[in-house]
C-alpha positions as CSV (number, residue, x, y, z in Angstrom):
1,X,24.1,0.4,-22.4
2,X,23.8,-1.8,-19.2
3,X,20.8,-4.6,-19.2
4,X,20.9,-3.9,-15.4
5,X,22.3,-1.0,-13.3
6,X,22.5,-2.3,-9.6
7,X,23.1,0.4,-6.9
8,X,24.9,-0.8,-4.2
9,X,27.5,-3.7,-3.1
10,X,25.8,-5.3,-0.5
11,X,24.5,-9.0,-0.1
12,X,21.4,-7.9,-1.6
13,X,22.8,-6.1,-4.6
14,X,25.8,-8.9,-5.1
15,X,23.6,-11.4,-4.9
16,X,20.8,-10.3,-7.9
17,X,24.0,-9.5,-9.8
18,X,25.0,-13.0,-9.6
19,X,22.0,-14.1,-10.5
20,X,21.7,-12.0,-13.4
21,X,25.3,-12.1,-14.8
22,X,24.8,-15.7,-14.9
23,X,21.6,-15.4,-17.1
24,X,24.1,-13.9,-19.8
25,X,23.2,-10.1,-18.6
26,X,25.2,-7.1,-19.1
27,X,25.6,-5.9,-15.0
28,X,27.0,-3.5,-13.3
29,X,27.3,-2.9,-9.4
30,X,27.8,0.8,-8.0
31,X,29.1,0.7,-4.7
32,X,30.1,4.1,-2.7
33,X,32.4,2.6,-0.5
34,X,35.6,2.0,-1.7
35,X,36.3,-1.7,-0.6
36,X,33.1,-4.4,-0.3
37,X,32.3,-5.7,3.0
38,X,33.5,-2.7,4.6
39,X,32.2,-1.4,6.7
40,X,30.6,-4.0,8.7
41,X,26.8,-3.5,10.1
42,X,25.3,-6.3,11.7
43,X,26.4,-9.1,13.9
44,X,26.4,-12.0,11.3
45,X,24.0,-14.5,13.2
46,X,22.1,-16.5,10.3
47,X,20.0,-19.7,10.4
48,X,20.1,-22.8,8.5
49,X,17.6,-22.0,5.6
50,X,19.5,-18.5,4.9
51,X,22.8,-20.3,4.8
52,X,21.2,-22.9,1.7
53,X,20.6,-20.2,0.0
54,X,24.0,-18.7,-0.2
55,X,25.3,-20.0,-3.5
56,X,28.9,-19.8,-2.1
57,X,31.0,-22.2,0.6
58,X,30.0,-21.0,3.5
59,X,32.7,-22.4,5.4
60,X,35.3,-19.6,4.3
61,X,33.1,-17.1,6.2
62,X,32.1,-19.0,9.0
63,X,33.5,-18.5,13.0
64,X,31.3,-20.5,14.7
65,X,28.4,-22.8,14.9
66,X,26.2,-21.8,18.0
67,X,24.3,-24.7,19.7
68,X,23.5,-22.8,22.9
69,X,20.9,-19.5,23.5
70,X,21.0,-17.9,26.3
71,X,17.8,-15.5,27.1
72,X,18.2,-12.4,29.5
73,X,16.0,-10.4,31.1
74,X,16.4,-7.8,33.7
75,X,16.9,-10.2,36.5
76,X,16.8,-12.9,35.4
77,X,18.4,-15.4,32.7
78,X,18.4,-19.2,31.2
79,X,20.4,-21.0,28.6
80,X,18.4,-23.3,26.1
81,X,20.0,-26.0,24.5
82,X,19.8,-25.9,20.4
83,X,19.6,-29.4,18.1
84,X,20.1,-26.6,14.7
85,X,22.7,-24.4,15.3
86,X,23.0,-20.6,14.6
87,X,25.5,-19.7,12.2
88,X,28.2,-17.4,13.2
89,X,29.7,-15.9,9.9
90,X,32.1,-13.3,9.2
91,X,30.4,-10.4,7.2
92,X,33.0,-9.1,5.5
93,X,34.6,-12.3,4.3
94,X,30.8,-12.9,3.4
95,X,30.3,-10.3,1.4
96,X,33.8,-10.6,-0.3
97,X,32.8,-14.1,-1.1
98,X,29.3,-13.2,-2.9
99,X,31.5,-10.3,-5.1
100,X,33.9,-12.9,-6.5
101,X,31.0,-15.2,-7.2
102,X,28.9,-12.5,-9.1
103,X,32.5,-11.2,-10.9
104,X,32.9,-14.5,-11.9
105,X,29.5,-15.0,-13.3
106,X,29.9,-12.0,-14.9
107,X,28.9,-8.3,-13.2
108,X,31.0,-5.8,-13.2
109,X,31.3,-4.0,-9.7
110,X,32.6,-0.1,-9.1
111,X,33.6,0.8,-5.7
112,X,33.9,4.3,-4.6
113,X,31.1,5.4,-6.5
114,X,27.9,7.6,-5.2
115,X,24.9,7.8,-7.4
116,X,23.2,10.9,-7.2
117,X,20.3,11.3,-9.4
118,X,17.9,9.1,-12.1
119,X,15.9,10.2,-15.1
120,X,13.5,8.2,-16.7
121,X,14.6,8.2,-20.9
122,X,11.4,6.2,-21.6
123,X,13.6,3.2,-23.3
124,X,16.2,3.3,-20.5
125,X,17.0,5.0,-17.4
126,X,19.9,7.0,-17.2
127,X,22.0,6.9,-14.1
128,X,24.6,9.9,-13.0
129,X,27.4,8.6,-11.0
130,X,29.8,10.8,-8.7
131,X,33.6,8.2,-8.5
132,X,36.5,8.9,-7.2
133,X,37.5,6.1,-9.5
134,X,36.1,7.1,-12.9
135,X,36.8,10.4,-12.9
136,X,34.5,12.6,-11.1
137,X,30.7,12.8,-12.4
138,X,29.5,10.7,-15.2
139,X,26.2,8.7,-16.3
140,X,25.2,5.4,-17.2
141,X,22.4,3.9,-19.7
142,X,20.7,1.3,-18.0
143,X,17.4,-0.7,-19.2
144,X,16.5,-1.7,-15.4
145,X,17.7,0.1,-12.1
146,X,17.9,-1.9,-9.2
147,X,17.9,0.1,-5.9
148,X,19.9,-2.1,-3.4
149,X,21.6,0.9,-1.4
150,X,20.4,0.0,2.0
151,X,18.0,1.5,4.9
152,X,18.5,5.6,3.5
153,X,18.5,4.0,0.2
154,X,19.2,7.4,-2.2
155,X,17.2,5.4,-4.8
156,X,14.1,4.8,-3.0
157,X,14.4,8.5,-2.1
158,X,14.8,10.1,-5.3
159,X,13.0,8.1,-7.6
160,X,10.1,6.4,-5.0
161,X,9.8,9.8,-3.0
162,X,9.2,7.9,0.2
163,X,10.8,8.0,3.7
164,X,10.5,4.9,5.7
165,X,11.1,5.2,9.7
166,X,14.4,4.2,10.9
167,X,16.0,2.9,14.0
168,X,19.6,1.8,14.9
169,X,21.8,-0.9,15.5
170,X,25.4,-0.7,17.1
171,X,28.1,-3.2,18.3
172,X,31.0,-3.1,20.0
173,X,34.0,-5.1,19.4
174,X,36.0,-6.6,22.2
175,X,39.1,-9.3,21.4
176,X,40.8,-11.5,23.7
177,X,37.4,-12.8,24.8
178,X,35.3,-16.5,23.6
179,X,32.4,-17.2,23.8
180,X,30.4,-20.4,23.0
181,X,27.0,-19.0,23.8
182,X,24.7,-16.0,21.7
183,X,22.9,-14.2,24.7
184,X,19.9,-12.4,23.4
185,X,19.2,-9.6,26.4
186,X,15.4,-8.2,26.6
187,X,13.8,-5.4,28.8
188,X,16.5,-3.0,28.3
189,X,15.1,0.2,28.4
190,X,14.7,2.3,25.3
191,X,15.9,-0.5,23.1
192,X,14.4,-3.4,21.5
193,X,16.9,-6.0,22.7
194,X,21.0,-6.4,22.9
195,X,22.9,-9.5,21.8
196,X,26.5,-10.8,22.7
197,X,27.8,-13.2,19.8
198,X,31.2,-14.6,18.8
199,X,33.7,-12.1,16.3
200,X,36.3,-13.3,14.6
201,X,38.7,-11.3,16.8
202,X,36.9,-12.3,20.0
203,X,33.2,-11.0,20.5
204,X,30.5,-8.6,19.7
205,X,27.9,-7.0,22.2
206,X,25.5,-5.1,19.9
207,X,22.1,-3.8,20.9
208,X,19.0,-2.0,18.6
209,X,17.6,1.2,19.7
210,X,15.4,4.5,18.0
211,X,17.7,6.7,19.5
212,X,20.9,7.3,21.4
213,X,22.2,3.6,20.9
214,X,26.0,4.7,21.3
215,X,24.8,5.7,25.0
216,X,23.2,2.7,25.9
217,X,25.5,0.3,24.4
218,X,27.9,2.1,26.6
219,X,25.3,1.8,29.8
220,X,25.7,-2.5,28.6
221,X,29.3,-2.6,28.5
222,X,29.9,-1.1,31.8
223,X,27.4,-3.7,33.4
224,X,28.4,-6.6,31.2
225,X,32.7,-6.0,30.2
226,X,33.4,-3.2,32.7
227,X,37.2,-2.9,32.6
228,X,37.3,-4.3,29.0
229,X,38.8,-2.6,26.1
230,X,36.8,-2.0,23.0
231,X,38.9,-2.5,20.2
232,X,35.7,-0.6,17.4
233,X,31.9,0.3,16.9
234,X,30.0,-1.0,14.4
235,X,27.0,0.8,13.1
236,X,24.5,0.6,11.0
237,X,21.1,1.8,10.2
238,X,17.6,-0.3,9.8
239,X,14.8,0.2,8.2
240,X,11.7,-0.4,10.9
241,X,9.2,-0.9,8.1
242,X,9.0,-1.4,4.3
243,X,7.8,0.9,2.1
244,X,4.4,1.2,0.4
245,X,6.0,0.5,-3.3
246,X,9.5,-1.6,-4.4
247,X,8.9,-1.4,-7.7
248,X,8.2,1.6,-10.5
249,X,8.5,1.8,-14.0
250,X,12.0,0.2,-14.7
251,X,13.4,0.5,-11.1
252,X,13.0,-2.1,-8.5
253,X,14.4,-2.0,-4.9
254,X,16.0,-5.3,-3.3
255,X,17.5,-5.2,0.7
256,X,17.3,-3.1,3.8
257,X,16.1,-0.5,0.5
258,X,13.1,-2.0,0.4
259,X,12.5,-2.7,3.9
260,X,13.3,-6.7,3.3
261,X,14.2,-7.8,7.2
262,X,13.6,-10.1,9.7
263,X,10.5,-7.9,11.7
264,X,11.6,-9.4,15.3
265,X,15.2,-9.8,14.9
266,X,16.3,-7.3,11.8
267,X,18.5,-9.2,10.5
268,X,18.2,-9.4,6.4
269,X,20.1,-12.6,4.7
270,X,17.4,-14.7,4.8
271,X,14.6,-12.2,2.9
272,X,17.6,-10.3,0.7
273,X,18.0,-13.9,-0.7
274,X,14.4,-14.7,-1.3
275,X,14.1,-11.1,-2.8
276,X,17.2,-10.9,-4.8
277,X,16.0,-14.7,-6.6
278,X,12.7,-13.3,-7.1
279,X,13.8,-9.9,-8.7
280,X,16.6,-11.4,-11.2
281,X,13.9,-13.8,-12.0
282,X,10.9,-10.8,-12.4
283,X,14.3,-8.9,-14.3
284,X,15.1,-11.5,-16.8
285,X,11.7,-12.2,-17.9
286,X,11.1,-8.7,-18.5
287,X,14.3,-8.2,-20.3
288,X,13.0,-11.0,-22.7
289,X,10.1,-9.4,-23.4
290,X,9.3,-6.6,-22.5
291,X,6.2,-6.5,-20.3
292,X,6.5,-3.8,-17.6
293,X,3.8,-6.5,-15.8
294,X,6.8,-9.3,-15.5
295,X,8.6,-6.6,-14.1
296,X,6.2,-6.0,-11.0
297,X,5.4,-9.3,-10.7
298,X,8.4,-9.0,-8.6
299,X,6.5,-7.6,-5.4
300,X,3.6,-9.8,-5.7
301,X,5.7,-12.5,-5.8
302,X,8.1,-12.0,-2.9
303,X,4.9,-10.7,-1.0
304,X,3.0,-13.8,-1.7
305,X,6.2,-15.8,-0.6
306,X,7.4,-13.3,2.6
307,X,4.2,-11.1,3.6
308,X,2.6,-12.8,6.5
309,X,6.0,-13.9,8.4
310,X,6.9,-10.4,8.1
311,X,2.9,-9.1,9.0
312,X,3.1,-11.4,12.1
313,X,6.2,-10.8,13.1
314,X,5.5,-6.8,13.2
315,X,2.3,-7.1,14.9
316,X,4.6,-9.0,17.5
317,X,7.4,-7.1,17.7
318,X,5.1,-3.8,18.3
319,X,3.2,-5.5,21.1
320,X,6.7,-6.3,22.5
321,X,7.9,-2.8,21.9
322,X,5.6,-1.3,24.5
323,X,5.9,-4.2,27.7
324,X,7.6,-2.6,30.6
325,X,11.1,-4.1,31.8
326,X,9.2,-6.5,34.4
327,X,7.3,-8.2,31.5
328,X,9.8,-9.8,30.3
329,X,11.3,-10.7,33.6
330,X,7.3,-12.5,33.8
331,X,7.8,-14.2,30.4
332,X,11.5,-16.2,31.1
333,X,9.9,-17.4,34.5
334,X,6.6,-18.4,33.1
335,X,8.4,-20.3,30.2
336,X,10.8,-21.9,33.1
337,X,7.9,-22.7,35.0
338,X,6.1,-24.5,31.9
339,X,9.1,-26.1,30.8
340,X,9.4,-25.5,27.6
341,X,13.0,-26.2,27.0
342,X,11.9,-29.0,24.7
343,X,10.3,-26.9,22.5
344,X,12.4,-24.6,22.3
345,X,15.3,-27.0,21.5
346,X,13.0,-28.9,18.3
347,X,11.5,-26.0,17.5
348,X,13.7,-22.9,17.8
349,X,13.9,-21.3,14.6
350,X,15.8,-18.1,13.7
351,X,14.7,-18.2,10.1
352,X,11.3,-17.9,10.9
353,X,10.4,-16.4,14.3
354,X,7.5,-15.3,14.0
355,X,6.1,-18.7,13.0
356,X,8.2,-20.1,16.2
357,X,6.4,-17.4,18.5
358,X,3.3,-17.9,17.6
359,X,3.5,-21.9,18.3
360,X,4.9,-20.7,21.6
361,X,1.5,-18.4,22.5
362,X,-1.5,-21.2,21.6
363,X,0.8,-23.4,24.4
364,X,-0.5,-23.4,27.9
365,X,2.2,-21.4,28.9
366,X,1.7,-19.0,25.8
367,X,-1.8,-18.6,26.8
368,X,-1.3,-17.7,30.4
369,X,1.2,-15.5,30.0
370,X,-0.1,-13.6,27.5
371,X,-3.7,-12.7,29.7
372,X,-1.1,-11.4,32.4
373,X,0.4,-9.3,30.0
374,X,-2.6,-7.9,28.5
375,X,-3.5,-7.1,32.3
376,X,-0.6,-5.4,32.8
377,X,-0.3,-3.1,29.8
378,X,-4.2,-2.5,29.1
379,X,-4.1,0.6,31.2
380,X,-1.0,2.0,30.4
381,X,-1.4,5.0,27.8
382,X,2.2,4.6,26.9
383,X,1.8,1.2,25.3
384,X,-1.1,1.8,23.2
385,X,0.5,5.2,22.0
386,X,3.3,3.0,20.8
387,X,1.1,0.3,19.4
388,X,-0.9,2.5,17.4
389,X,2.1,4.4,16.2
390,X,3.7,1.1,14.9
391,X,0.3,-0.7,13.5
392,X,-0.3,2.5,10.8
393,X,2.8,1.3,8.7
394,X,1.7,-2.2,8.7
């Protein structure tokens, strides 16, 4: 019998194998892809705090530090000038990385292996593994099932019952090109905002959308690289908001599974690694003695630590979600007007945005252009259809 069962081989799952493998724990990482790190979802933009917490040299994955934002808007556009730089790393070699470190601390990892069902055997939980590996189907005693198994996590579905609502992120790879900049492009329609970031084989130009993404990434290329040749898309899928519960009995959830993102930008280093310390912590206190209470204290905890950056940022990111195309176009020229490249060059902050955003709005300039905002959007049905939609999950 396993001390922990983790499904799936992600950052989130590596890393709370690492963690627990190094407490002396017997581990064991089910991944259903058959090589880790592939294939790749997001664009690999951390900050400085997510990078800290990374308990490997971050160096062999890195491409590029970024001391340069440029914000785009329909018609308009400005670079900012950054004193902390945005980290530029390569997710595969990332993820590589975190699955020697956990191997090396201990866990075992299986690639190539889908788990399809749980049942609750009061002093364990037994998981039932399909591998092309192990020889077909087969099942696994484990005294704690982590869920880390990402945005359609099969754990949260089978053994949480809940559905979370979705959206969808999707880059496009083009080599041959450099670029010393990260653009961050808002008031695209139908999509919450597209990025263009350095690749270790030349760029990426990735956008998030609800639906059709392939078919406006393609609308971006042919204004931005017309002529250029992709070389691959890059999908993946993202949980929009968390769900009500990540933990239950003996099975906790950890990642995009448990709805652990960034609320403005999505991405999910930063909170996997707060939540994956947490959980191995609320795990190995529980496997000492027992007390299904040290086992939930695991969402209390990374609530208490994560909650209101990820409240704020929602309530934010909603209100964004429903401004028209020329709102944004009113933002970038009331922030040039204000000039308020200082700030934004001491205070920028990837890790926490929301915190960073806020600042921004009790300035004069936040203040005055968020009353011609509220003007503009008050009377459009649209917007408050969307914000209501948005605010019942929060």
């Amino acid at each position: 019998m396993y001390d922990v069962i983790i499904v799936g081989g992600g950052p989130a799952g590596l890393l709370t194998s690492y963690y627990l493998a190094k407490q002396g724990f017997k581990t064991v990482v089910y991944e259903e892809h058959m090589e880790i790190g592939k294939p790749v979802h997001c664009a690999g933009i951390l900050g400085s705090k997510a990078v800290s917490l990374l308990p490997i040299n971050i160096e062999q994955a890195m491409i590029s530090r970024i001391f340069k934002l440029k914000i785009s808007t329909p018609h308009f556009s400005h670079v900012y000038n950054l004193r902390t730089p945005l980290n530029v790393v390569d997710r595969e070699v990332l993820d590589k990385l975190l699955a020697k470190k956990a191997q090396k601390a201990g866990a075992e990892i299986i690639t190539g292996a889908r788990v399809t069902s749980l049942r609750d055997r009061r002093e364990h939980i037994e998981v039932f593994i399909n591998s092309r590996k192990l020889s077909g189907a087969r099942s696994e005693k484990g005294k704690v099932v982590v869920g880390a198994d990402g945005a359609v996590s099969a754990i949260r579905r089978i053994y949480f019952k809940s559905c979370i609502p979705l959206e969808y992120g999707v880059q496009a790879v083009i080599s041959n090109q450099t670029t010393s900049t990260i653009e961050l492009i808002f008031g695209l329609e139908a999509a919450s905002f597209a990025w263009i970031a350095p690749s270790p084989e030349g760029i990426k130009i990735g956008l998030i959308a609800r639906s059709k993404p392939v078919e406006k990434l393609k609308k971006l290329l042919n204004i931005k690289f017309h002529g250029y040749e992709v070389s691959r898309y890059e999908a993946g899928i993202i949980p929009r908001f968390p769900p009500r519960k990540i933990v239950r009995d003996k099975v906790v959830l950890v990642g995009d599974a448990a709805g652990q993102i960034k609320p403005i930008s999505r991405g999910g280093i930063l909170p996997l690694s707060i939540a994956s310390q947490i959980a191995s912590s609320s795990i190995t206190t529980y496997l000492l003695t027992g007390k299904p209470r040290n086992l939930k204290s695991y969402e209390s905890q990374f609530n208490k630590t994560y909650k209101l950056e990820r409240l704020i940022g929602q309530y934010l990111r909603c209100i964004l979600e429903t401004l028209p195309e020329e709102a944004y176009d009113i933002i970038l020229l009331n922030a040039i007007r204000y000039k308020v490249d200082p700030f934004v060059e001491r205070r920028f902050n990837v890790d926490s945005q929301a915190r960073f955003i806020v600042r921004l709005m009790i300035s004069r300039f936040g203040i005055e252009t968020v009353l011609k905002l509220i003007r503009m959007i008050k009377n459009k049905p649209t917007a408050l259809t969307v914000m209501k939609e948005c605010f019942k999950y929060l």
